[in-house]
C-alpha positions as CSV (number, residue, x, y, z in Angstrom):
1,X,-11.2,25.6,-4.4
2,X,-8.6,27.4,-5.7
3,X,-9.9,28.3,-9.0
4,X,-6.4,27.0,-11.0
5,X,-7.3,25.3,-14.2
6,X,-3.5,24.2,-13.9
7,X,-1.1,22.8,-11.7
8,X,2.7,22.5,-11.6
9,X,4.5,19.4,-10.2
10,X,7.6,19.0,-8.9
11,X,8.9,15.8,-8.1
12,X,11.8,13.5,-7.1
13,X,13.5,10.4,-7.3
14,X,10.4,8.0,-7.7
15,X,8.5,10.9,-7.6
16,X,9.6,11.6,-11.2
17,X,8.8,7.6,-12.1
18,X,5.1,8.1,-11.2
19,X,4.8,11.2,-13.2
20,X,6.5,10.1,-15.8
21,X,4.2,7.1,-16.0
22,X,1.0,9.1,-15.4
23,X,0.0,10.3,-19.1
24,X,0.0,6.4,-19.7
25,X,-2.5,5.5,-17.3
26,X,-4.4,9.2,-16.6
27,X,-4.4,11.1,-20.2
28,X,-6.8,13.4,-19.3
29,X,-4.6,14.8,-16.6
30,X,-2.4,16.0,-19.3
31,X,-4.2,19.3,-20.2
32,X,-4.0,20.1,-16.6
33,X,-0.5,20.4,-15.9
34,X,1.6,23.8,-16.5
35,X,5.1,22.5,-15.7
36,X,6.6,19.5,-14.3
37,X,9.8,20.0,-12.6
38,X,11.7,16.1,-12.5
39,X,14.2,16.2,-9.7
40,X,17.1,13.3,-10.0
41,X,14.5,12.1,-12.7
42,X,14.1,8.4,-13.2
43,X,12.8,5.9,-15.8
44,X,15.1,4.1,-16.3
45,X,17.7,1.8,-13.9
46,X,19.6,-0.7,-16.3
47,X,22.6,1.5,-15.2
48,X,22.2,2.0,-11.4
49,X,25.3,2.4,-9.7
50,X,23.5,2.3,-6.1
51,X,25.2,-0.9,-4.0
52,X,22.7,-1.3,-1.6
53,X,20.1,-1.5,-4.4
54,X,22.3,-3.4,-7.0
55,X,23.0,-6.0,-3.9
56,X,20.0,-5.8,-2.6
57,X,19.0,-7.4,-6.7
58,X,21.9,-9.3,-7.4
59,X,20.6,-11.6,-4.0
60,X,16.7,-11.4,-4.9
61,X,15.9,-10.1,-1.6
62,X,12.6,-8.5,-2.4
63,X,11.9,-12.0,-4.1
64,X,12.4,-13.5,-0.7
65,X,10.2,-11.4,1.1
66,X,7.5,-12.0,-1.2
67,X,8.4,-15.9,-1.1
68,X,7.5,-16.2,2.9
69,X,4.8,-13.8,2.3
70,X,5.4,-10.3,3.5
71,X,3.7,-7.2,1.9
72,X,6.0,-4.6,3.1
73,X,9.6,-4.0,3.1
74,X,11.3,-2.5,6.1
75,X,8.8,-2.6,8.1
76,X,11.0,-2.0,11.0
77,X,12.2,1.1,10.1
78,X,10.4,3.1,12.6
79,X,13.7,1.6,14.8
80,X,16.1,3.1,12.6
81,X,14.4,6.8,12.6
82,X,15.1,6.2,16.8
83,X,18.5,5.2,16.4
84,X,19.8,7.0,13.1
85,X,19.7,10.6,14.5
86,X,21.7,9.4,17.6
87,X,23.9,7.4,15.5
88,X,24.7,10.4,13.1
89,X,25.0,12.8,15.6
90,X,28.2,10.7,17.3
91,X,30.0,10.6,13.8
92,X,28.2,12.2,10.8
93,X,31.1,11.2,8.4
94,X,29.6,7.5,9.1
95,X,26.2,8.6,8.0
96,X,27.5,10.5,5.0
97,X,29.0,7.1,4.0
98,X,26.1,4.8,4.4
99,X,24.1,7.4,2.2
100,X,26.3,7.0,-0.1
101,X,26.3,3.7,-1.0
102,X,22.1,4.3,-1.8
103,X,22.6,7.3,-3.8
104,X,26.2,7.9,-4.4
105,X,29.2,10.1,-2.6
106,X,28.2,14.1,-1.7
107,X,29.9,16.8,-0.9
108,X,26.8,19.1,-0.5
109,X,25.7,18.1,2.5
110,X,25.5,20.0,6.2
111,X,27.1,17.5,8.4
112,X,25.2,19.7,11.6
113,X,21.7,19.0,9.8
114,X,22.7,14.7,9.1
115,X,20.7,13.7,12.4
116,X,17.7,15.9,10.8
117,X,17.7,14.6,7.5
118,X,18.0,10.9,8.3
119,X,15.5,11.1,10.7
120,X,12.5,10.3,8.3
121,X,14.9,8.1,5.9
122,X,15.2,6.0,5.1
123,X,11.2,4.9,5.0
124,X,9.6,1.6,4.1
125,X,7.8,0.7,1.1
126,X,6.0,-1.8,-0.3
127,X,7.4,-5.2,-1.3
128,X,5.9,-5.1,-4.9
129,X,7.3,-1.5,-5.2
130,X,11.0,-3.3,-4.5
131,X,10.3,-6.1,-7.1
132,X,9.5,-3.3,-9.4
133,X,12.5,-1.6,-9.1
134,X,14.6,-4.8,-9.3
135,X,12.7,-5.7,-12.6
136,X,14.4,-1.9,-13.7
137,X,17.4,-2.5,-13.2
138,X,17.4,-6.1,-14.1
139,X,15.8,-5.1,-17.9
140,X,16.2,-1.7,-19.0
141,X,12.7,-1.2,-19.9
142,X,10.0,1.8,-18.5
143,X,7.3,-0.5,-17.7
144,X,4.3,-2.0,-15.5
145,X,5.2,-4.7,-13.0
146,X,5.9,-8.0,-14.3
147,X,3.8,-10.8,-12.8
148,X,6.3,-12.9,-13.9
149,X,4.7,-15.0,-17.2
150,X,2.5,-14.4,-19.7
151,X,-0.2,-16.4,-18.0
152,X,-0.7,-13.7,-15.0
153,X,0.0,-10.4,-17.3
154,X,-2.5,-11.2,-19.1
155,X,-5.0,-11.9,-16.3
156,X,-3.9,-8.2,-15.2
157,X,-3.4,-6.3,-18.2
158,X,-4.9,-8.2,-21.3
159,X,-4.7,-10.4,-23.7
160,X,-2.6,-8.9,-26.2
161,X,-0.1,-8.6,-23.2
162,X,2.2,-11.7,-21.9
163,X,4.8,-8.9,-21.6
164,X,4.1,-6.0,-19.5
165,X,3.0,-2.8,-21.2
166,X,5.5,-0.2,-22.1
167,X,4.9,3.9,-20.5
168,X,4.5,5.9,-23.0
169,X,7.3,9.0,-22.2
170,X,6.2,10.1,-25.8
171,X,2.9,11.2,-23.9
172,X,4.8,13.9,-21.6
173,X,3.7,17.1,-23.8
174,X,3.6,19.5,-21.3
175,X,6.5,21.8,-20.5
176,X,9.2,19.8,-18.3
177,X,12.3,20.7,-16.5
178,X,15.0,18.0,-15.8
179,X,17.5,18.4,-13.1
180,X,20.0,15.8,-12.8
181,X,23.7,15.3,-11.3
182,X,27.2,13.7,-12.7
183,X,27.3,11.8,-9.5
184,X,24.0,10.5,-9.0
185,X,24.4,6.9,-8.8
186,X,20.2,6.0,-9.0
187,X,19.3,8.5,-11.7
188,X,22.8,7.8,-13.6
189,X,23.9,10.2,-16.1
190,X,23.6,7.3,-18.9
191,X,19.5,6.4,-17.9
192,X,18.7,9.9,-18.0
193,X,20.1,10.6,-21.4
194,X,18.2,7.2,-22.7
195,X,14.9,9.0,-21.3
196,X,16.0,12.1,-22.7
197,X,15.9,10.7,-26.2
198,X,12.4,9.6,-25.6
199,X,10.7,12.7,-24.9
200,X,9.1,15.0,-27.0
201,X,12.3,17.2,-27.4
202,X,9.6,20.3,-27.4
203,X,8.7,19.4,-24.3
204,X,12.0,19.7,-22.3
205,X,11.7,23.6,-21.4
206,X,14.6,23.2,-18.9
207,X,17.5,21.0,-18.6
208,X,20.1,21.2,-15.9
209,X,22.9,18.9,-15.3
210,X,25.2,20.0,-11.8
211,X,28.7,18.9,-11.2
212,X,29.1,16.9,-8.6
213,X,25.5,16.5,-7.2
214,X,24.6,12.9,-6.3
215,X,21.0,11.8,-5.4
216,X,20.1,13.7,-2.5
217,X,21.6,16.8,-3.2
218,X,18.6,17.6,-5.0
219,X,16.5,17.7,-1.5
220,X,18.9,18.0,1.0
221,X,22.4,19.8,-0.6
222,X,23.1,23.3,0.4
223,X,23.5,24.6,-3.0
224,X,20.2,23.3,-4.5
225,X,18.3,26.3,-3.9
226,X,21.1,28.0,-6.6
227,X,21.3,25.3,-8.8
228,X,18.4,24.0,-8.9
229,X,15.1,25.4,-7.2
230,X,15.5,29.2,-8.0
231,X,16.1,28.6,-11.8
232,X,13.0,26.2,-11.9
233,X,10.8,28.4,-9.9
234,X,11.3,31.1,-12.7
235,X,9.8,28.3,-15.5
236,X,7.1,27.5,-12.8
237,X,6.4,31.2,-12.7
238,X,6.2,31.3,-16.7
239,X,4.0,28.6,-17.4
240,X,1.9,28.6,-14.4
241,X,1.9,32.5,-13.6
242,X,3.0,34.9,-10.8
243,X,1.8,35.4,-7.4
244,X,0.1,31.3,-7.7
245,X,3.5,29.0,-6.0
């Protein structure tokens, strides 16, 4: 409809996981895509410094909700968007806190806008999607979900597989931006550099690292648009073209 032969993506947070995966699974997307813009970028989670979701592995809780047979995780949550904004709007510094043990301290953040932000998040997800992230930080490995033996990955995925296939990151050829922070505890400084090394270096057209951002700062902190989103709109505009944002 548009008449774009190209597209840019931006993404964020897992948002960054499922492009990074998507060469893998979709190659002939690849030719289509004039810049991808990673946001807190993740591939890796061996080094996760999150507490929720380091206890929420440590006590297998996904694994339990998958043991008596529930698909979706949080599925209450539509409680918590009710009683979050009231709950942040009485003491914000509370708020600030509980973020924090998810994604890690900020100092970015406009305490008048908390009852805003939190109002959507957090959201629920899948329990498979939890699993998969648990199998991340639990094995330092970029790859498909583990059925959990050989047996069932190879009913899903082959026979050549009892282990679950690898992403390829050596597959993400088009020009990339990475944005990370020192303080993000989900996208930690350590797992980004690891999935650093394994892209094509020719690819990475833009690489940003701010003091003092932690994971959210990247959507909701007030100095993102200077950090981050004005110098990656001007790679955007290069690779994709003026006057088609």
């Amino acid at each position: 409809m548009t008449g774009q032969t190209k597209l840019a993506y931006v993404g964020h947070s897992q948002g960054t996981i499922q492009f990074f995966l998507l060469p893998t699974v979709r190659p002939d997307i690849i030719p289509k895509i004039a810049f991808y813009g990673a946001l807190a970028p993740i591939a890796f989670e061996y080094n996760c410094r999150s507490i929720l979701l380091r206890l929420l592995s440590d006590l297998d809780i996904p694994e339990l909700y998958e043991l008596v047979g529930r698909k979706q995780f949080l599925p209450g949550i539509h409680i918590l968007d009710k009683v979050d904004p009231i709950l942040c709007g009485i003491e914000p510094p509370l708020c600030n806190d509980i973020l924090g043990l998810l994604c890690g301290p900020t100092n970015d953040l406009n305490d008048t806008r908390i009852q805003v932000y939190v109002s959507g998040t957090p959201a629920d997800t899948s329990v498979k999607n939890m699993i998969h992230w648990q199998q991340a930080i639990e094995q330092n490995k970029f790859q498909m979900f583990d059925y959990g033996s050989p047996t069932k990955n190879e009913q899903i995925y082959g026979p050549n597989y009892p282990t679950p296939p690898q992403y390829n990151l050596s597959m993400i050829t088009f020009p990339t931006g990475l944005y990370s922070g020192t303080d993000d505890w989900l996208a930690d400084p350590t797992d980004v550099n690891k999935l650093i090394s394994l892209l094509p270096q020719q690819s990475i057209v833009q690489q940003i690292v701010v003091v003092g951002f932690a994971h959210l700062d990247f959507v909701w902190g007030m100095k993102a648009p200077e950090k981050v989103y004005f110098p990656m709109i001007s790679q955007i505009e290069k690779y994709l073209g003026n006057g088609v944002i």
